[in-house]
N, C-alpha and C positions, 0 to 999 in steps of 0.2 A: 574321434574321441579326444585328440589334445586338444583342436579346437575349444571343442564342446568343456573340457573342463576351464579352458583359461574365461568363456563368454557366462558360465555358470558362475564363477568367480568375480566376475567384474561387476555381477547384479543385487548378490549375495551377500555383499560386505556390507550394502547402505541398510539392511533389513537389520543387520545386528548392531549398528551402531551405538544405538541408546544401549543398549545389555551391555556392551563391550567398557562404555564410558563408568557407568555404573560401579563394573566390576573392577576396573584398571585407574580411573579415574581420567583427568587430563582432560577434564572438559571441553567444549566445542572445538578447542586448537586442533584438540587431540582427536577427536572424530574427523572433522576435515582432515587432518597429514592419513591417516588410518587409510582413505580413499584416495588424498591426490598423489602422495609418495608413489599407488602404485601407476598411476598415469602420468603422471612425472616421467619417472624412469620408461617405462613403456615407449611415449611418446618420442622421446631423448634418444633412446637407442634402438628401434625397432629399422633405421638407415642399416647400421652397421649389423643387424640379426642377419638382415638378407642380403648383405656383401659375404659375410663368412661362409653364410648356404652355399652360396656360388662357387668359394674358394677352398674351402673344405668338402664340400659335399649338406646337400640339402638333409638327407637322410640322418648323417650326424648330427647337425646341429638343430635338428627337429627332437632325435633323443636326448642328446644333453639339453636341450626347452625340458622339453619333459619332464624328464630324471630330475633336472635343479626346480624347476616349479613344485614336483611334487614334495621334495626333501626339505624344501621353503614350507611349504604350508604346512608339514609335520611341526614345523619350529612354531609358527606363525600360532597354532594350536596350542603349542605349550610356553607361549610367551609367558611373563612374569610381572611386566611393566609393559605400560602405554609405547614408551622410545622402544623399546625390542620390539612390539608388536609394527609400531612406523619403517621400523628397519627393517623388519621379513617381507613386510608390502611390498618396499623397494625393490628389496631382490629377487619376489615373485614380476613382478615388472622388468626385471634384467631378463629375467628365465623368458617371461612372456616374451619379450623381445629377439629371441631367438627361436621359438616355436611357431609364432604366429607368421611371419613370413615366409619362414623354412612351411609348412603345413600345405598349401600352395606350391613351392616348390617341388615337396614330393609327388602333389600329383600329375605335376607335368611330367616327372621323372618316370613315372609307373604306368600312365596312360599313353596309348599312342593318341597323336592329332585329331584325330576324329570320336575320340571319346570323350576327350576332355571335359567339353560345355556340358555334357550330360555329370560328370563328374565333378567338375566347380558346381553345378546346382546342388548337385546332392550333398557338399560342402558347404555351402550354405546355407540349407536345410538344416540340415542337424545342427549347425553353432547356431542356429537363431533357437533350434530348442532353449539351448541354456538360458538366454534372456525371459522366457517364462520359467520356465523352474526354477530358476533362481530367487525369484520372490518368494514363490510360494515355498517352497523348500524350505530357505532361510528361516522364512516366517516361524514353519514348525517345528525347525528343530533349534532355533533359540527357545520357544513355550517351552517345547518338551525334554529338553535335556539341558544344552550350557551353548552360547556362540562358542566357543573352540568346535565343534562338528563342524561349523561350518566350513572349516579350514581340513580336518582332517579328513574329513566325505572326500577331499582331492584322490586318497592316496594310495584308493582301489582303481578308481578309473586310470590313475599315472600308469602304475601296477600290468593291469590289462594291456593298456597303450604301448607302453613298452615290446609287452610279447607280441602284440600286433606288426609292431614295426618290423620285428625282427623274422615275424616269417613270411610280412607280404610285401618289404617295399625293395626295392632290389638295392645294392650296397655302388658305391660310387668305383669307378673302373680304378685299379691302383696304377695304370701306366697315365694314366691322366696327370698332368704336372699341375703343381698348385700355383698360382699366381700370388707376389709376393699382395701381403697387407698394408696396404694405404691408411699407418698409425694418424699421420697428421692429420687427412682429410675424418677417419672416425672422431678423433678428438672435437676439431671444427664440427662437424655435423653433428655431433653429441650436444654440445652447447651452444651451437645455434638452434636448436630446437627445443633445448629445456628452455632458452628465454622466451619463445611465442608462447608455450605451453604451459610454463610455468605463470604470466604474465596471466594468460586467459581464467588457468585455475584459480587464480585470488580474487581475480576481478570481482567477482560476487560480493567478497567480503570486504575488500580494502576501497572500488571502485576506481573507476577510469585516471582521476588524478592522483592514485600511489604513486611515487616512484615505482615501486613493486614493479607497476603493471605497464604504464611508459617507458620506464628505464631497462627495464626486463628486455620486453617487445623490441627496443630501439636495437639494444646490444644482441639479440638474438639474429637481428637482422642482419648486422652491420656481420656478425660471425659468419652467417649461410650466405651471404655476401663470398667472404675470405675462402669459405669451403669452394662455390661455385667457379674461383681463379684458379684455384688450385688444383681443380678436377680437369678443368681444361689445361694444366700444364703437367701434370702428375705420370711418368711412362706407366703405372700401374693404376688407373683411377679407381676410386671406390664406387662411384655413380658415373658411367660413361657419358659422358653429355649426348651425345653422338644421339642417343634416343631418346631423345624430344626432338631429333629431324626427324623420326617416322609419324607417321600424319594418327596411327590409331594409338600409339601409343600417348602422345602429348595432347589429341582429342578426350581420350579416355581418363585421363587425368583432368582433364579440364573439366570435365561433363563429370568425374565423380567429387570435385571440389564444390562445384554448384549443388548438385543434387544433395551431399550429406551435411552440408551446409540447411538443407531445406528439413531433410530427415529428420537431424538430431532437434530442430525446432520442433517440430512434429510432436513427437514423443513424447517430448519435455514438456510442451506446451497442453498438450492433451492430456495427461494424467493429474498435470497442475489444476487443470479446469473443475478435470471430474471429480474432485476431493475437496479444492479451497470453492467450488464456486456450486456446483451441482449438488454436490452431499455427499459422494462416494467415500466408503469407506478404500482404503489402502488395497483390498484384497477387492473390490469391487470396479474399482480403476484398475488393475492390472485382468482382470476379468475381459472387464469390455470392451480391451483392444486384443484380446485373442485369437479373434480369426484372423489379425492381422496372421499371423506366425504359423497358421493352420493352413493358410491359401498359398501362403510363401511355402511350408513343406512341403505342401501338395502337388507343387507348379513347378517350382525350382528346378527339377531335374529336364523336366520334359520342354521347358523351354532354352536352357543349357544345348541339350539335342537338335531343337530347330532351329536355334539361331549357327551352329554347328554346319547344319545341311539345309538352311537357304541365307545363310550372313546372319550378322549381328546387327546389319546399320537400320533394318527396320524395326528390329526389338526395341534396340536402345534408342531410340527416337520416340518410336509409340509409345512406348510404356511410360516412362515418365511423363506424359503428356495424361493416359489417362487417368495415371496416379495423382498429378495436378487436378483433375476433375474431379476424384475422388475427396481430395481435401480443400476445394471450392465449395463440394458438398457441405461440407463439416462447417464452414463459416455461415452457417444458419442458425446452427443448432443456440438454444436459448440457457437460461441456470435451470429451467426445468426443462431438463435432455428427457423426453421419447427416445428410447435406444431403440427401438423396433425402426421405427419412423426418420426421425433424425439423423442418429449415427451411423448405423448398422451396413445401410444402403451404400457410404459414402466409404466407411471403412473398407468394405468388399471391392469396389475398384477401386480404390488408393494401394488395396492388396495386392491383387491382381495385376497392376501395372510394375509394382516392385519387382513382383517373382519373372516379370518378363523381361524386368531391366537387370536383376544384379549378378545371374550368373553367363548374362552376354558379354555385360562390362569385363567383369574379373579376364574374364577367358579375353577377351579380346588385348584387353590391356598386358596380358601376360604371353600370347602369341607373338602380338609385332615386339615383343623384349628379343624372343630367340629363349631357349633353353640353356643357353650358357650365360642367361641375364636374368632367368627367371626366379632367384631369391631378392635382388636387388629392384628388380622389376614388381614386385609383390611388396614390397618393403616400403617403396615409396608409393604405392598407390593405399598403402594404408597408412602412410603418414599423412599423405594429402586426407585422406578421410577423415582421421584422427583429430587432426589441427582445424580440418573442416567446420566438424559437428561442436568444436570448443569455441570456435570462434561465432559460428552459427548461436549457439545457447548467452553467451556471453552478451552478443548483438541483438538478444531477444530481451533480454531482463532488460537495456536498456529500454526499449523500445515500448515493453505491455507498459512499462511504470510509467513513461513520459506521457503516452497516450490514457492511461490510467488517470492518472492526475489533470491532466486537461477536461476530460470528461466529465470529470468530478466538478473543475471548477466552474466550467457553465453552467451545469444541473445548478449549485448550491454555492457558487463563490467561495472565499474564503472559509466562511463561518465563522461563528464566536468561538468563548474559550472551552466551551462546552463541543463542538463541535470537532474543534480541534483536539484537544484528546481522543474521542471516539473514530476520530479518522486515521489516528497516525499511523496504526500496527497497520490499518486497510491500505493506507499509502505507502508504504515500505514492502510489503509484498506485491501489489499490484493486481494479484488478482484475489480478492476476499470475499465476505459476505459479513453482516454485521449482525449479532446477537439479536435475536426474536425481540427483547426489553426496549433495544433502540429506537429513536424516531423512525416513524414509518417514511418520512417522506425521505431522510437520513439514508436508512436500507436499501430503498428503492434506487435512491441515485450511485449508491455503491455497486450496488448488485449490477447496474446495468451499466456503470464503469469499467465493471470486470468484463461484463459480457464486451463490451465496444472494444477491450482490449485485447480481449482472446481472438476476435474477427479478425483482426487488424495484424496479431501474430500469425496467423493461420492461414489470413490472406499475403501475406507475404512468405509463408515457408512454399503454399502454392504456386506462387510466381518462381522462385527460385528452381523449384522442380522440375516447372514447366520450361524454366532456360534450361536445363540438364537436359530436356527433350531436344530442342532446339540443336543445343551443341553436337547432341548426338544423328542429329540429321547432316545436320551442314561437315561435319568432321572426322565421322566415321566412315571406311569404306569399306564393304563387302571386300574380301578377297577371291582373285583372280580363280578361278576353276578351272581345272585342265586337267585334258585326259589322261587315264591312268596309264602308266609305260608299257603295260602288261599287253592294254588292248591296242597299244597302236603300234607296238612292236611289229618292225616289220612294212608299216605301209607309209605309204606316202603324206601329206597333209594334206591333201585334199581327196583320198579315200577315207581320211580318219574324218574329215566333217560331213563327207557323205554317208558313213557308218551310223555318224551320232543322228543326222536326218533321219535317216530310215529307220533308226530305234524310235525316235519320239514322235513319226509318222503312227509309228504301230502300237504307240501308247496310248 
């Protein structure tokens, strides 16, 4: 349920933005800050959500996510001005940043070992609901009432969550000693992550040679630099370094930096297509990737379970491999999409390999942490995501527009000054189509500029995926199996493999 409202939240806000600007004013500034404020702060501080999980207790700092998320979006609803509405984003991103790590940690806290994987799936399940409903939702209840619903819709689910927490997740032991707080290392971690993040967020608008976006990124680095010294010399550290020498934990990190790097293209690239280049209306592009989200609820638990009780290193290996095939598929499809024919096929195993991959990953990456690393251990496997898919999306607008414009200029050269006007909006987006009125042979070379561009995006989110499968072969390891204390109480070790023989004899 907290999940599900902060992922309901994060899809939600871009559907009301035009009402919002309308109503508040603060044109386009003020729609961008409305969205990146709250990933900004998110991003910046979701380190330190799951160091405090660890150090106060998951459970707590999952209810105050909550409780402040929700008492934010109250505000958020009855903002007055554009800057108060930028400022409750913000601190729904603080709130998130304590929830969404802690969220994860509680159910390592609540499940025994052998639950889990079936438990992360079912976790990931339901927070990818919110990423569909949140379109559509949004949609209708800015038509039908005001965008403030969008914010106060929060404040029943907080509400519920709340009472949830308090009778099903068990409370942290009070002999348990707290470990003191690593102030410098948050600070450092705080602002070494708003500069990549913040850096990547502009990029669209300002481009690669702001200061903004270099100087950001530089000083961002040079910070998580200063953090990295200081975690290795700190008696209390906020991030133990120590884990990134376990092989599933620093694999699993590495294997989800590539894959959401692949993902966030994905998504982005795909709905861009089926609106600027196919014809989809808004609500017909969030349509037609819906089974994505259907196969993933579907799956997600039951491969959680298998990769449980026979390893994670085959899931997370396959899977991304056939989710790669699935979106090799997709780099066919033309501006006139056959969805039956085309998409559909491609989207199903692109699905299907996700739901095998992502609640192996979580669970695996959150096992070799240890459960007394398991907020901190979830914190950064969702920063690495986080900053993944920013930089991933960032690297793509590059990429469709340079390929975009090269396309173009073989088809048709330069052009005259006639041609130049009618191209310019289609060159600044990258992927267009040009008014019915236009030269036919004009349209034609746009149109299929777009298309050469979108292959090109898609074959390479493909490729990256297919290295997430890769990493996951080479660098994930099954863990060791061994018999349970119960059955070999008592015997010797080589009666207990004579035992387990003669069982699987008789199986």
């Amino acid at each position: 349920m907290g999940s599900f409202v902060v992922s309901l939240d994060a899809t939600v806000v871009n559907v009301a933005l035009p009402a919002i600007a309308n109503d508040l004013g603060g044109g386009l500034a003020g729609q961008q800050w409305v969205a990146n404020a709250y990933l900004l702060a998110l991003g910046s501080l979701i380190l330190i959500g799951g160091s405090l999980g660890d150090i106060f207790g998951a459970r707590r700092m999952f209810s105050l996510g909550v409780a402040g998320f929700g008492a934010v979006s109250a505000l958020c609803a009855m903002s007055p001005s554009i800057e108060l509405l930028v400022a409750g984003r913000a601190l729904q991103g603080v709130f998130g940043a304590l929830l969404t790590p802690s969220a994860l940690a509680v159910i390592v806290t609540a499940f025994p070992p052998d639950k889990r994987g079936a438990a992360i799936g079912s976790w990931t399940a339901w927070s990818g609901i919110g990423t569909v409903i949140g379109p559509l939702a949004g949609g209708w209840l800015v038509d039908a009432a005001s965008w403030r619903w969008i914010f106060a819709i929060n404040v029943p689910f907080v509400l519920v969550t709340l009472g949830l927490v308090a009778v099903a997740v068990p409370a942290r032991s009070r002999e348990r000693p707290h470990t003191p707080v690593d102030w410098p290392g948050a600070v450092l971690t705080a602002l070494g992550l708003a500069g990549p993040v913040l850096a990547l967020v502009r990029q669209p608008e300002v481009g690669w040679g702001s200061p903004q976006v270099w100087g950001g990124g530089l000083a961002g680095i040079a910070l998580l630099g200063s953090f990295v010294v200081r975690q290795a010399h700190a008696a209390h550290p906020m991030l133990p370094l120590k884990l990134f020498r376990r092989r599933n934990f620093a694999g699993g990190n590495a294997q989800t930096f590539v894959m959401y790097a692949g993902l966030s293209m994905t998504f982005f690239l795909l709905v861009l297509f089926l609106q600027q280049v196919a014809g989809y209306s808004a609500l017909q592009a969030g349509m037609a990737t819906m089974p994505v989200t259907l196969v993933m609820f579907a799956f997600s638990k039951q491969a959680g379970a298998l990769a449980e009780r026979f390893g994670p290193r085959r899931f997370m290996g396959g899977g991304p491999l056939v989710a790669a095939v699935g979106l090799a598929y997709l780099t066919a499809m033309d501006a006139d999409v056959d969805y039956t024919r085309e998409m559909l096929p491609g989207l199903l195993l692109f699905a299907l390999g996700l739901a095998a991959t992502v609640a192996p990953l979580t669970a695996t990456v959150l096992a070799d942490a240890g459960e007394e690393n398991a907020g901190i251990a979830s914190g950064v496997n969702n920063a690495v995501a986080r900053v993944a898919g920013l930089l991933g999306v960032a690297a793509l607008g590059a990429l469709i527009i340079a390929q975009f414009n090269a396309s173009l200029e073989r088809s048709i050269g330069a052009g005259g000054s006639e041609a130049a006007v009618a191209l310019r909006d289609a060159r600044d987006r990258g992927l267009a189509t040009l008014p019915a009125d236009q030269d036919p042979r004009m349209r034609a070379a746009v149109t299929q500029a777009s298309v050469d561009a979108y292959r090109l995006g898609m074959g390479s989110a493909a490729t990256l995926v297919a290295l997430g499968g890769v990493l996951g072969l080479v660098g994930i390891q099954d863990p060791r199996r061994t018999v349970r204390s119960d059955d070999a109480r008592g015997e010797s070790a080589a009666s207990v493999v004579a035992h387990w023989r003669n069982r699987n004899a008789q199986v």
